[in-house]
VODOVEX-157661 format. One line per 3 residues: number of its first residue (from 1); their letters; for each residue x, y, z of N, C-alpha, C, O. Coordinates in steps of 0.1 Angstrom, whole numbers. Layout:
NUM	A	X Y Z X Y Z X Y Z X Y Z  ...
END
This chain:
1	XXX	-131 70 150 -123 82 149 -128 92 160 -140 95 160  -119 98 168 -119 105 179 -128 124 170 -125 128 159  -133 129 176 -139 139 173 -128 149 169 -127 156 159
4	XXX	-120 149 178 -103 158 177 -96 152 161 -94 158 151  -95 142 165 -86 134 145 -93 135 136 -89 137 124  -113 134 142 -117 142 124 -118 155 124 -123 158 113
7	XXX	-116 163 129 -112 177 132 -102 178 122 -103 184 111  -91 172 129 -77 173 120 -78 169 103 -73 175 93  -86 157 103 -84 147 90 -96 163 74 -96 167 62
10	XXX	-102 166 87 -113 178 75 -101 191 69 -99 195 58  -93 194 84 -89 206 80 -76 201 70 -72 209 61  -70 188 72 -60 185 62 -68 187 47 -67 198 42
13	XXX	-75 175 41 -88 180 33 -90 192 27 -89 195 15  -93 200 37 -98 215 30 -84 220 23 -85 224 11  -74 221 29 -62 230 29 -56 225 13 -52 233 6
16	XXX	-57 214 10 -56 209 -1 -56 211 -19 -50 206 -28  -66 221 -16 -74 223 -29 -60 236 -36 -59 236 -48  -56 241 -31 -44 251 -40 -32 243 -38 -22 249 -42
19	XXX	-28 230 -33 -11 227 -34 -17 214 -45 -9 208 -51  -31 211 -45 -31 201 -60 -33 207 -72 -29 202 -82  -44 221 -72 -43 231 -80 -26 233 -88 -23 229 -99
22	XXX	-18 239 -77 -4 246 -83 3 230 -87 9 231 -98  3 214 -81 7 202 -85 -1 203 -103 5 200 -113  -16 206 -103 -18 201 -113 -15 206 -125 -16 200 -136
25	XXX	-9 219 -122 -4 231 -132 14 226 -138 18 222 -149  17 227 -128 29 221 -131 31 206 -136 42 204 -141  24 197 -136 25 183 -139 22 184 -156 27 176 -165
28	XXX	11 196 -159 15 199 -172 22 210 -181 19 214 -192  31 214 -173 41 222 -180 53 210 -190 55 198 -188  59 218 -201 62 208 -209 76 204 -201 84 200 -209
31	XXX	80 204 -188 91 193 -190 85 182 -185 90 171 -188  71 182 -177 68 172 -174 59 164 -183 56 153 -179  56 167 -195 48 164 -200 50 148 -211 41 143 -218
34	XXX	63 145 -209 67 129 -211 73 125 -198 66 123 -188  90 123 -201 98 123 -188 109 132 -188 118 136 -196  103 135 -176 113 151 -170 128 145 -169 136 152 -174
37	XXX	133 129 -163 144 127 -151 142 110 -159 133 102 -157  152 109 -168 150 97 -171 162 87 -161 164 75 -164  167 93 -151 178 85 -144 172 97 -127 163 105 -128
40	XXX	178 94 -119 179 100 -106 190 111 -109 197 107 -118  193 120 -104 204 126 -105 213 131 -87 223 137 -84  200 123 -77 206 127 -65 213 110 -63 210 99 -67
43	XXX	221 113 -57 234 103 -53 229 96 -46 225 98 -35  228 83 -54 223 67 -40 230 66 -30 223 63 -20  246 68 -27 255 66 -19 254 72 -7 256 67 4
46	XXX	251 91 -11 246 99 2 234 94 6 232 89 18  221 95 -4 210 89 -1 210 77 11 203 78 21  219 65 7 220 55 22 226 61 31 222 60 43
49	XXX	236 68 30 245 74 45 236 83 50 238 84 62  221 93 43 216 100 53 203 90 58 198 94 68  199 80 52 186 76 57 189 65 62 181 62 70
52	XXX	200 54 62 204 43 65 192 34 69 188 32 81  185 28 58 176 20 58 184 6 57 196 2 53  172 -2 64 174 -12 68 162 -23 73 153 -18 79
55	XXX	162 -40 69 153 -51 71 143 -44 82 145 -41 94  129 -42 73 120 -39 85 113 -25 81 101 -22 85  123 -13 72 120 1 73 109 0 60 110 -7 49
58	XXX	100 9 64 91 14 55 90 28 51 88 38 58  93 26 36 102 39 29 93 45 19 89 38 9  87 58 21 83 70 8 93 74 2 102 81 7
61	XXX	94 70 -10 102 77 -22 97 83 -30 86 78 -34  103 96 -36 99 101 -49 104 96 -56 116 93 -55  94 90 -68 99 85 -77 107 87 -92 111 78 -99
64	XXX	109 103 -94 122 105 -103 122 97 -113 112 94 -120  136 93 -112 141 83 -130 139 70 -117 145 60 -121  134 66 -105 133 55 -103 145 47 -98 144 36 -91
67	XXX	155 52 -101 168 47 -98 175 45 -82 182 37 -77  167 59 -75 169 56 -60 156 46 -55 157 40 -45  149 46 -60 139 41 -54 146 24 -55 148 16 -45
70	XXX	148 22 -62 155 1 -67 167 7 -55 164 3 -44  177 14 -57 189 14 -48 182 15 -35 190 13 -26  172 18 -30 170 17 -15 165 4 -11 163 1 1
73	XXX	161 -5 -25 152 -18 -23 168 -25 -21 167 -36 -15  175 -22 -23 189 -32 -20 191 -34 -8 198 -43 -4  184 -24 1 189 -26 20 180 -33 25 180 -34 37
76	XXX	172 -38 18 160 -47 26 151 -42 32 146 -49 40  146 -29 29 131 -25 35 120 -36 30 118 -45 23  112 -25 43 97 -41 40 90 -36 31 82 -44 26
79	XXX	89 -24 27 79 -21 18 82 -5 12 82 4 20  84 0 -3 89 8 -5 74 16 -10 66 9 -16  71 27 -8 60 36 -21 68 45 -26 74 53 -19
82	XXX	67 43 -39 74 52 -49 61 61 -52 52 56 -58  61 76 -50 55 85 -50 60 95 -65 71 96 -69  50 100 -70 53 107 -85 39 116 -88 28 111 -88
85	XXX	45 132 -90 28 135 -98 29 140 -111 22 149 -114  39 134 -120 36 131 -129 41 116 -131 52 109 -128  26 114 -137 27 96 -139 34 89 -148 34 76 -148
88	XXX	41 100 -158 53 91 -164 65 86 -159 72 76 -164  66 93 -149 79 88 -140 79 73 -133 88 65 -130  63 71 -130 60 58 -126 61 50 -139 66 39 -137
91	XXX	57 53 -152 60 42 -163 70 41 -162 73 29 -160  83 53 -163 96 48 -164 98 37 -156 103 27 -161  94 39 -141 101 28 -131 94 13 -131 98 3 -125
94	XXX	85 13 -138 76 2 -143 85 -4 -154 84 -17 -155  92 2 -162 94 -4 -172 111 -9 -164 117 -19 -166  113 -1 -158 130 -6 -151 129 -17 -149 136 -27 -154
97	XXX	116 -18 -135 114 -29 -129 113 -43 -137 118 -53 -134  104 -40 -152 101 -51 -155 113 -58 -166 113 -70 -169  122 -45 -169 138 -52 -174 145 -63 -161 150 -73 -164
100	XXX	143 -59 -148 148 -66 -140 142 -80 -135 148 -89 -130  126 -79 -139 126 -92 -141 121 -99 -149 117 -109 -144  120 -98 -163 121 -104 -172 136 -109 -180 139 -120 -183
103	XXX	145 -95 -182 156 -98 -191 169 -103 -179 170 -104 -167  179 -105 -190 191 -111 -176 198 -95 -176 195 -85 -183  207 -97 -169 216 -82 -166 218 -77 -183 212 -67 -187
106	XXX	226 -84 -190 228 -76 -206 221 -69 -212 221 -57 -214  211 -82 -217 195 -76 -218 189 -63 -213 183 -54 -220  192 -63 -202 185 -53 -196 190 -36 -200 184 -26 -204
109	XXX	204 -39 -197 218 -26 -203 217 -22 -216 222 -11 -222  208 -34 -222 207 -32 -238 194 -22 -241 194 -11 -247  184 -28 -237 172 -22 -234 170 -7 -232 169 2 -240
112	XXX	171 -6 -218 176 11 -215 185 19 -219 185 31 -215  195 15 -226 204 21 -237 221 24 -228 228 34 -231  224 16 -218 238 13 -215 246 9 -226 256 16 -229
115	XXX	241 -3 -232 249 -7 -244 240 -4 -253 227 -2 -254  251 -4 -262 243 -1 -279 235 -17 -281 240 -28 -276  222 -16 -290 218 -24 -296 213 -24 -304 212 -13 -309
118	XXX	209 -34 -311 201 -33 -328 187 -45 -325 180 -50 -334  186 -47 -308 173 -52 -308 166 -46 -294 165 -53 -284  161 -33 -296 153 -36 -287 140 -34 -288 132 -33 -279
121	XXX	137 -32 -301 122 -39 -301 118 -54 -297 108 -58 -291  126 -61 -301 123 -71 -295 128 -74 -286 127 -86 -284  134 -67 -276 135 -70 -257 126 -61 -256 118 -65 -248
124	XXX	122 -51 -261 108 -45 -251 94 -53 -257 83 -49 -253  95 -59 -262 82 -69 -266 86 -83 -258 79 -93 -261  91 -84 -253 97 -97 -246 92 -86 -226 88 -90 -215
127	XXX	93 -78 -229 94 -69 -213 73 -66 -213 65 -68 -204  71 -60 -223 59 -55 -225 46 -59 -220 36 -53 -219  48 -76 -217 32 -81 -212 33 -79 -198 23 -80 -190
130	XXX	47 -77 -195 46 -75 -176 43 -58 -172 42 -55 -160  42 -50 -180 34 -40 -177 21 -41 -176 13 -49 -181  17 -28 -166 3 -29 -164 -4 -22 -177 0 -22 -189
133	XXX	-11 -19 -174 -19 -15 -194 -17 0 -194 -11 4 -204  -20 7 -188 -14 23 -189 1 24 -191 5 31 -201  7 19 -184 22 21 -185 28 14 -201 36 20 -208
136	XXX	21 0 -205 20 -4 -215 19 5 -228 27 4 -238  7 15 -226 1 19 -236 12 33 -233 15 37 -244  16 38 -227 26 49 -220 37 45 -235 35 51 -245
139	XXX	45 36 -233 57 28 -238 51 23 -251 60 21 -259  39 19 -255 32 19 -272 35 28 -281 39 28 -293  33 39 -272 29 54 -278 45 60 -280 49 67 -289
142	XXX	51 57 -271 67 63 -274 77 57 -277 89 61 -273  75 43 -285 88 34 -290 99 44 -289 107 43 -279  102 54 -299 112 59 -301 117 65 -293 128 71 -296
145	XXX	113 67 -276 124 66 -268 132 58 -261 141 60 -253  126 44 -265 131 34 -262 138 30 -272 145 22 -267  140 32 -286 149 29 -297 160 36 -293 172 32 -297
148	XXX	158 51 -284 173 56 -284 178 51 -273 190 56 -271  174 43 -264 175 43 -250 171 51 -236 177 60 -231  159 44 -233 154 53 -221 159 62 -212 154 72 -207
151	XXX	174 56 -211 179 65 -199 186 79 -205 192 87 -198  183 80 -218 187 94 -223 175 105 -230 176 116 -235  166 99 -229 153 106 -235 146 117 -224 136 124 -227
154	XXX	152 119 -212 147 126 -206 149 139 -206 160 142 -212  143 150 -200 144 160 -209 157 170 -200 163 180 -204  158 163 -186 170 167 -182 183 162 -191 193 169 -195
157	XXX	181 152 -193 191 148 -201 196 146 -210 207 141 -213  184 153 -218 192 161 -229 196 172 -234 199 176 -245  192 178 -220 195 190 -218 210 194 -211 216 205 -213
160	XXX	215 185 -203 232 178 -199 240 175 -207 252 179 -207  232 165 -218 237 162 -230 246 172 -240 258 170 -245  238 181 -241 240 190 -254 247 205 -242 246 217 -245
163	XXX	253 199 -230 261 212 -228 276 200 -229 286 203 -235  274 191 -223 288 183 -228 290 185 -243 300 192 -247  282 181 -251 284 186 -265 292 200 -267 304 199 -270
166	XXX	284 212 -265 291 226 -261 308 224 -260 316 229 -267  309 217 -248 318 218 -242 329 211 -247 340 215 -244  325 199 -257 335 194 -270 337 205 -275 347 213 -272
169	XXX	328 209 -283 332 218 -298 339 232 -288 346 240 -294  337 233 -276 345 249 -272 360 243 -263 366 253 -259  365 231 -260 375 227 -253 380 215 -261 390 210 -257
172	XXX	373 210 -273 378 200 -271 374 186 -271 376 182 -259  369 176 -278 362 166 -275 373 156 -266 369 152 -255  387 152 -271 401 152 -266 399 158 -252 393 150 -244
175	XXX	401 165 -250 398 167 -232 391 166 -227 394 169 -215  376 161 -230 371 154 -219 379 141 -214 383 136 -203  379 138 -228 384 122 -229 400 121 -217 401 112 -208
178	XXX	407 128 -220 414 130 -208 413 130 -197 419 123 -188  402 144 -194 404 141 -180 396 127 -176 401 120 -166  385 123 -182 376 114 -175 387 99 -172 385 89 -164
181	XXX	400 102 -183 410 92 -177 419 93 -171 429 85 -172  418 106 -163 429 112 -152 432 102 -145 422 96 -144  444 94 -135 442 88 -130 436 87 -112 431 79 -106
184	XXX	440 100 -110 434 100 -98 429 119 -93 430 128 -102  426 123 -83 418 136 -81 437 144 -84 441 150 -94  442 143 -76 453 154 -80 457 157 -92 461 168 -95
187	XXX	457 145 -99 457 150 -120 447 159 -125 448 168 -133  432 153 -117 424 161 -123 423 177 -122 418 186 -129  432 176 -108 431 187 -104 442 198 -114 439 209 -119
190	XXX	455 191 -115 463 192 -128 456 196 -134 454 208 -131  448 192 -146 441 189 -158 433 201 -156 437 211 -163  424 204 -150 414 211 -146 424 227 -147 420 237 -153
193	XXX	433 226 -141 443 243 -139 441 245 -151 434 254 -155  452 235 -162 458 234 -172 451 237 -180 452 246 -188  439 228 -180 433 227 -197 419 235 -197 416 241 -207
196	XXX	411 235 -187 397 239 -183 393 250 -180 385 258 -185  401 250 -169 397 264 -162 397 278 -166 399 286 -157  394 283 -178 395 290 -185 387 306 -190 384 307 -179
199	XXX	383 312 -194 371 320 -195 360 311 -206 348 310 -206  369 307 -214 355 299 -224 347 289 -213 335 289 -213  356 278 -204 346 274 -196 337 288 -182 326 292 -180
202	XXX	342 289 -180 339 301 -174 325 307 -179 316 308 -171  323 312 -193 310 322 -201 302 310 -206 290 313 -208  303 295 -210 300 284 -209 289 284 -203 277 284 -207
205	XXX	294 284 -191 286 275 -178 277 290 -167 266 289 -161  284 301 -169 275 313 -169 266 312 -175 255 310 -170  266 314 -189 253 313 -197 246 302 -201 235 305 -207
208	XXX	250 289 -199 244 277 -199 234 274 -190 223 268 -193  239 280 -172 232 277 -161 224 287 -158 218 286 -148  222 300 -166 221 307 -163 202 309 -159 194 300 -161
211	XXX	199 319 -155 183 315 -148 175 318 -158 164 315 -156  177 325 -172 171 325 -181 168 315 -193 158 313 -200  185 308 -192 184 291 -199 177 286 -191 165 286 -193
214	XXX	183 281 -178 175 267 -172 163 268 -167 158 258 -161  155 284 -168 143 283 -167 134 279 -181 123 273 -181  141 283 -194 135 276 -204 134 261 -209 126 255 -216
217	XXX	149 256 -203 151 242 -202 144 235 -196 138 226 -201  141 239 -179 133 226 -171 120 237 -171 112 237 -181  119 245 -161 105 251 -160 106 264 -150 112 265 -140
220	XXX	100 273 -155 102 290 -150 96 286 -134 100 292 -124  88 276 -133 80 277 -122 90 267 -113 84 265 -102  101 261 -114 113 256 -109 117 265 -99 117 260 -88
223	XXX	121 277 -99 131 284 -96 123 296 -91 131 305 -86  107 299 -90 99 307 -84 105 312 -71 103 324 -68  110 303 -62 114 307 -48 129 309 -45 133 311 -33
226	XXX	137 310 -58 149 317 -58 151 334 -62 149 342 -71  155 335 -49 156 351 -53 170 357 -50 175 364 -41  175 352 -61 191 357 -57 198 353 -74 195 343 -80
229	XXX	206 362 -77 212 360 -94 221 351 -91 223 345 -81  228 350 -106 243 343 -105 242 329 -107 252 322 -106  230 323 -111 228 312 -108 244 301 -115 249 291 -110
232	XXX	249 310 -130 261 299 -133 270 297 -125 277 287 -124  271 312 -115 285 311 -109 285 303 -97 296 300 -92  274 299 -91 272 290 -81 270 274 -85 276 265 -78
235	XXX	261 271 -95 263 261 -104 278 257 -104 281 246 -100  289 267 -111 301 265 -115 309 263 -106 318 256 -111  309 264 -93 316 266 -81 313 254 -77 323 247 -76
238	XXX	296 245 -74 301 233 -71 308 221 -83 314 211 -80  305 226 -96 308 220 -107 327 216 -105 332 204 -105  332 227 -104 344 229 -99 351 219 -88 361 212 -90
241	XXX	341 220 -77 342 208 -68 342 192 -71 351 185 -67  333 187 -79 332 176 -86 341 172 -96 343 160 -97  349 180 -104 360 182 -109 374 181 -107 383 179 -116
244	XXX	375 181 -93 388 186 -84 392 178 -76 403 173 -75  378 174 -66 381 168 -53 373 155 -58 380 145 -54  366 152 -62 365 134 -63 364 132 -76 360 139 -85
247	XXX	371 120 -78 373 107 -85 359 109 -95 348 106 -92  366 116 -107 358 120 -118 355 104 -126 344 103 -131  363 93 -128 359 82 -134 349 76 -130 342 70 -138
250	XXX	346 76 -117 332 71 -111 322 78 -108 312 73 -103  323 90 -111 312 97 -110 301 97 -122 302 107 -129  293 88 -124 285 89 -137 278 96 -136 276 100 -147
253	XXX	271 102 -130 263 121 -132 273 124 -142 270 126 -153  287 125 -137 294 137 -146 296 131 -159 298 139 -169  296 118 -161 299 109 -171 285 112 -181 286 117 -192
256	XXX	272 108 -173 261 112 -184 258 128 -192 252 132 -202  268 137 -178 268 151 -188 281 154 -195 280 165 -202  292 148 -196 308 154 -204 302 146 -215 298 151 -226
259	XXX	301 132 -212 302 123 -224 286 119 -228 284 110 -237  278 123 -223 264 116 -228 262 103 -225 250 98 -225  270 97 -221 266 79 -218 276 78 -202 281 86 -195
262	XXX	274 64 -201 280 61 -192 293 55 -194 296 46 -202  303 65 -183 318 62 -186 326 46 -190 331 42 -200  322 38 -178 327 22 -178 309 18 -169 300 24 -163
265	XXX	311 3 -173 301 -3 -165 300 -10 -152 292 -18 -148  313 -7 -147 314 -7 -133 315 5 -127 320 5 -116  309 17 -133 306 27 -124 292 30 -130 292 40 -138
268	XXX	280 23 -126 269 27 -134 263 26 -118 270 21 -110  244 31 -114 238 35 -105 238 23 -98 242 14 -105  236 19 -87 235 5 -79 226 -4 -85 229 -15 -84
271	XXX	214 -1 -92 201 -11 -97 207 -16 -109 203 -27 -112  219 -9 -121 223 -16 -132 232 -22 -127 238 -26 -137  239 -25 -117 249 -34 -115 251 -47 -113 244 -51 -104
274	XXX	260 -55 -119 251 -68 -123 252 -82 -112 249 -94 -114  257 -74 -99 258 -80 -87 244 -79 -77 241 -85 -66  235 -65 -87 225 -63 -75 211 -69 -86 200 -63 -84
277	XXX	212 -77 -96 205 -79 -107 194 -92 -98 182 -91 -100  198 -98 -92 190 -112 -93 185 -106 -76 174 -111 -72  191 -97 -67 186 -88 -52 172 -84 -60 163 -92 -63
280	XXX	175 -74 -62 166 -67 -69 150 -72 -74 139 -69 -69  153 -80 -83 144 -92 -90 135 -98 -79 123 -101 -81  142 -101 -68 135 -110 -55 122 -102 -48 111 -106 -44
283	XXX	128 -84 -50 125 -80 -36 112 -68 -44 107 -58 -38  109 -73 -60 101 -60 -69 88 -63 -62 80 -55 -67  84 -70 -55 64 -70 -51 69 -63 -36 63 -68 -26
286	XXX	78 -54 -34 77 -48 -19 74 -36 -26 66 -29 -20  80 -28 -40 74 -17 -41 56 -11 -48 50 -17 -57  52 2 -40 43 0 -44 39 16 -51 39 26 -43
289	XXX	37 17 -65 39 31 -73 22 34 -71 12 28 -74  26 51 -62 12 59 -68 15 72 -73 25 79 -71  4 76 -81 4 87 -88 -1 98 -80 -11 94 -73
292	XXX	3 111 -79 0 120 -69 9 132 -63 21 132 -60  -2 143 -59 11 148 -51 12 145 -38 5 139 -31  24 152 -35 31 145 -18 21 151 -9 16 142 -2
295	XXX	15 163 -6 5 164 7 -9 161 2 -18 162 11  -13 157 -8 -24 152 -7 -25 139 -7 -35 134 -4  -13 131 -11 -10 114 -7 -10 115 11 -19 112 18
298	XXX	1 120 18 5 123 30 -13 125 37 -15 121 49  -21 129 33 -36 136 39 -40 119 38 -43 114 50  -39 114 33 -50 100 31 -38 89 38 -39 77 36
301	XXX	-28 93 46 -23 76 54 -24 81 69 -23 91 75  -25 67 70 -33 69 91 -13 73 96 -3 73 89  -15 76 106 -6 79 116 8 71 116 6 59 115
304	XXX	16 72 117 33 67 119 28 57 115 23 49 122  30 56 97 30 46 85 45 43 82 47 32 77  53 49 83 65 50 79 80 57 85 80 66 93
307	XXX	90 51 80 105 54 89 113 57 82 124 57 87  113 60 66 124 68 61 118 76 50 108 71 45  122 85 46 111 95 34 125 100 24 134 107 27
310	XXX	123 95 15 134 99 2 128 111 -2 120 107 -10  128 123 -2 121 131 -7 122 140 -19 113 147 -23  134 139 -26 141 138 -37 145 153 -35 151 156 -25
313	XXX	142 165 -48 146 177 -44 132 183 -45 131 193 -53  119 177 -38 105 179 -42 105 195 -38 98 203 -45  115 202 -26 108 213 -18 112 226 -30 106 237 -30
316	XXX	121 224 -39 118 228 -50 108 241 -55 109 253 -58  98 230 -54 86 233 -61 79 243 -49 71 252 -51  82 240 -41 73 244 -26 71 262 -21 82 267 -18
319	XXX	62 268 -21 62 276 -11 64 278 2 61 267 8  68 287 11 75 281 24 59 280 32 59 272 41  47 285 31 37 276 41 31 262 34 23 254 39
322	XXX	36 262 23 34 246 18 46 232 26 45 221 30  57 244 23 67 234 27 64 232 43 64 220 47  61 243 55 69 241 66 51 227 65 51 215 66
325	XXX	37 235 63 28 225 64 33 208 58 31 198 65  38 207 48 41 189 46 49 185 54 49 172 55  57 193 63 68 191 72 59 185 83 61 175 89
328	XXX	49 195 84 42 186 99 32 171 95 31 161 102  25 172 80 24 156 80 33 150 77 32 138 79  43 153 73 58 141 77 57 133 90 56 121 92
331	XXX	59 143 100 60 141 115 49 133 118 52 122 122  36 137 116 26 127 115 22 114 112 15 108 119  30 108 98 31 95 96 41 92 96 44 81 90
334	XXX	50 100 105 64 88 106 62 86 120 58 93 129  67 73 119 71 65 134 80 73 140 86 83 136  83 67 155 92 77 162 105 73 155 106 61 151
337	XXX	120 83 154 130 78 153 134 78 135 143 79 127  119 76 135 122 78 114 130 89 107 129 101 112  137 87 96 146 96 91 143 99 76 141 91 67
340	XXX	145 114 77 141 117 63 156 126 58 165 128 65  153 133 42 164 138 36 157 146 24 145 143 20  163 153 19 159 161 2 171 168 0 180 169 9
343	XXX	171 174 -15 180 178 -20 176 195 -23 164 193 -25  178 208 -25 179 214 -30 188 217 -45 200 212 -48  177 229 -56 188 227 -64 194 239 -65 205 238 -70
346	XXX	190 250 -62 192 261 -56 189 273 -46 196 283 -44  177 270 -42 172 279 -30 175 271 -13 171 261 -8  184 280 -9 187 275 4 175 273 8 166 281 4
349	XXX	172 263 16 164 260 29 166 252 38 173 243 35  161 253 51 168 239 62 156 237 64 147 246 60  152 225 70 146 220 79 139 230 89 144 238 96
352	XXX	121 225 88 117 239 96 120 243 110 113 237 118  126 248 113 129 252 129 114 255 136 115 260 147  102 252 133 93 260 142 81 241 144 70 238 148
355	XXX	90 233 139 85 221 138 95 209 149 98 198 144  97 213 162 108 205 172 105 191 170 116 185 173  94 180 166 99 169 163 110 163 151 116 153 150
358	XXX	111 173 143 123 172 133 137 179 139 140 191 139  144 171 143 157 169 146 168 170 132 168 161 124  176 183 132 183 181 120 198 176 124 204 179 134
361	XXX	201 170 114 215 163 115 225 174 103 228 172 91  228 182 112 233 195 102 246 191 96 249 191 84  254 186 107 268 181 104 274 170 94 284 170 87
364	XXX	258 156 97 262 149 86 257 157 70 261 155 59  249 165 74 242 172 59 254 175 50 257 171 39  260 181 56 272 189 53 282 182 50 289 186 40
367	XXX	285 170 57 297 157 54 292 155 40 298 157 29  279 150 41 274 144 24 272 150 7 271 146 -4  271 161 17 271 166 6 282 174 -2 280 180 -12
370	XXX	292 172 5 305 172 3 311 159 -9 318 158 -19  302 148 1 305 135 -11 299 136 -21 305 131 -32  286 141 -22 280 139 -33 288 144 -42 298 151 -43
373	XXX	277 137 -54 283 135 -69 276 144 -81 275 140 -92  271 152 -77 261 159 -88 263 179 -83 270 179 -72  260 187 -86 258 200 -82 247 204 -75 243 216 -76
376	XXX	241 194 -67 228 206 -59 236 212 -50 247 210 -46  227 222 -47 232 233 -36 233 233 -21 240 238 -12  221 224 -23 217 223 -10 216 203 -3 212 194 -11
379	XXX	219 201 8 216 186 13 208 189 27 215 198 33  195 185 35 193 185 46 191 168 51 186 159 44  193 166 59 193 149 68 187 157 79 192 167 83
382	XXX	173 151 86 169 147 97 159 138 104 152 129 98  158 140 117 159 127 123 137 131 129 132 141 131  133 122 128 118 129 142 116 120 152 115 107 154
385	XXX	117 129 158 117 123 173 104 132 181 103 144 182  96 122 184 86 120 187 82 121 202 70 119 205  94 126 216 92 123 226 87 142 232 91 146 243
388	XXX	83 146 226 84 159 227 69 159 226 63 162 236  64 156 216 51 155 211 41 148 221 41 135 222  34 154 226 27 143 239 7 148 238 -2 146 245
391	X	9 156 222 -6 160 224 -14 147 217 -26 147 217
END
């Protein structure tokens, strides 16, 4: 090692000790303190249109409910790291993984709670020896979120849950059910004038989203770097959009929050679908789950390790010299040409401008997130390009 790179490698090191500090604080605040995110809630679909992975790419993901992480193992990367600093999130995807290769597709729907069952103690004792022993003993200790089905025990989601609920008893259980069988966006958009749009949804979704709920729902320390009110009416505004302009029957975000479950089972995440069941199954020893946070993982890998970074909506959490700093070990361990993405959930941010190997793709940001299927606020896609960089 060059005198100059352990230079660099001490000062990464040092700087360390307050962004694992504030990680370790937050990893035990109570949403994190089972599972925060028992599904993904950012869109696999945009997810491939901004990173377009492909045979060969070597992919950092946050690992979430785990669900993008399997939908990016469908494009053939060579090797995925599913990144998490709280380590339940890695049980969760441990336990996905090992529905996919143990049980057949049904099984599996049954297990995580797609379909109703009356056995899944014995599918998760049939799944249970292919866990590692932490994750094992993780899933010992919490049968009963697996009796209800995993993919609703999370605390986002049942926190989604119980505003679809709301939204029966104040509209209607009958109208969801309608619109979710509108037949196409211009009915809904019908439906939506007619039946919805109303002040009850209106004081609803104000005071549901509001920054005093959903700081008690997910975590006060969520929303630290939002400084601006109104949070329902901006919430409501893209909510509005998802409503209007796309094809509400396929959108299962909206399906797991109107209705609590999933609408039909040909509109479920790309990893439950029972065409990508036996893919999937082939390609589970390319992923590799660590526990941690993102710049103190990023401090310990050598130089352009990697070409696509799923970043989930981590910057979130970030202060802006935390953020623009992870921004430059991004650039660091990615190869030239590598492409990354993240989600905001409501504090605008772009892509750091004072960092020229990051190339933003402002236009597709903006195309996708247009498609997307959930309410974040924010989408950034960019590119690093590395020919700039000559120190």
């Amino acid at each position: 090692m060059t005198a100059k790179n352990h230079r660099r490698r001490v000062s990464r090191t040092t700087r360390l000790s307050a962004t694992q500090s504030l990680t370790v604080n937050i990893a035990k605040r109570p949403f994190h303190r089972l599972i925060g995110y028992a599904n993904c809630w950012e869109d696999p679909l945009v997810l491939q249109a901004a990173l377009q992975v492909g045979p060969g790419d070597r992919c950092l993901s946050i690992t979430s409910g785990g669900c993008n992480t399997l939908a990016l193992l469908l494009h053939d990367p060579a090797s995925i790291v599913g990144l998490d600093f709280n380590p339940n999130q890695n049980h969760l995807l441990r336990l996905k993984m090992a529905c996919l290769c143990v049980l057949d597709h049904g099984e599996k729907l049954e297990l995580l709670g797609v379909r109703a069952s009356a056995r899944r103690t014995e599918l998760y004792q049939r799944v249970r020896g292919e866990l590692p022993s932490e994750s094992r003993q993780f899933w010992d200790a919490n049968r009963g979120m697996i009796m209800q089905g995993v993919l609703f025990a999370g605390r986002l989601e049942r926190y989604m849950r119980l505003f679809g609920k709301l939204i029966g008893l104040i509209l209607g259980s009958s109208k969801i059910d309608q619109f979710m069988a509108c037949p196409d966006v211009e009915a809904q958009r019908s439906f939506y004038r007619r039946h919805w749009d109303g002040l009850r949804w209106r004081s609803l979704f104000d005071i549901f989203f509001s920054r005093a709920v959903l700081s008690r729902a997910k975590d006060q320390t969520h929303f630290r770097y939002v400084d601006f009110r109104g949070f329902g009416k901006r919430f409501r505004a893209r909510a509005q959009h998802l409503l209007t302009d796309l094809p509400l029957a396929e959108n299962y975000f909206m399906a797991l929050t109107l209705l609590g479950k999933f609408y039909r089972e040909e509109y479920l995440p790309p990893y439950l679908l029972a065409e990508h069941h036996e893919i999937l199954r082939s390609r589970l020893d390319r992923i590799q789950l660590i526990n941690g946070d993102l710049e103190g993982y990023l401090a310990r890998i050598p130089d352009e390790e990697f070409t696509r970074f799923n970043l989930s909506n981590l910057f979130d959490w970030f202060s802006e010299a935390n953020f623009v700093r992870v921004h430059r070990e991004i650039v660091r361990v990615a190869k030239n040409e590598a492409r990354l993405c993240w989600w905001n959930t409501l504090a605008v941010r772009h892509l750091p401008g004072e960092i020229p190997e990051i190339v933003p793709e402002d236009g597709l940001a903006v195309e996708l997130l247009a498609r997307d299927r959930f309410i974040y606020a924010q989408f950034q896609v960019g590119r690093i390009s590395k020919a700039l960089d000559n120190s």
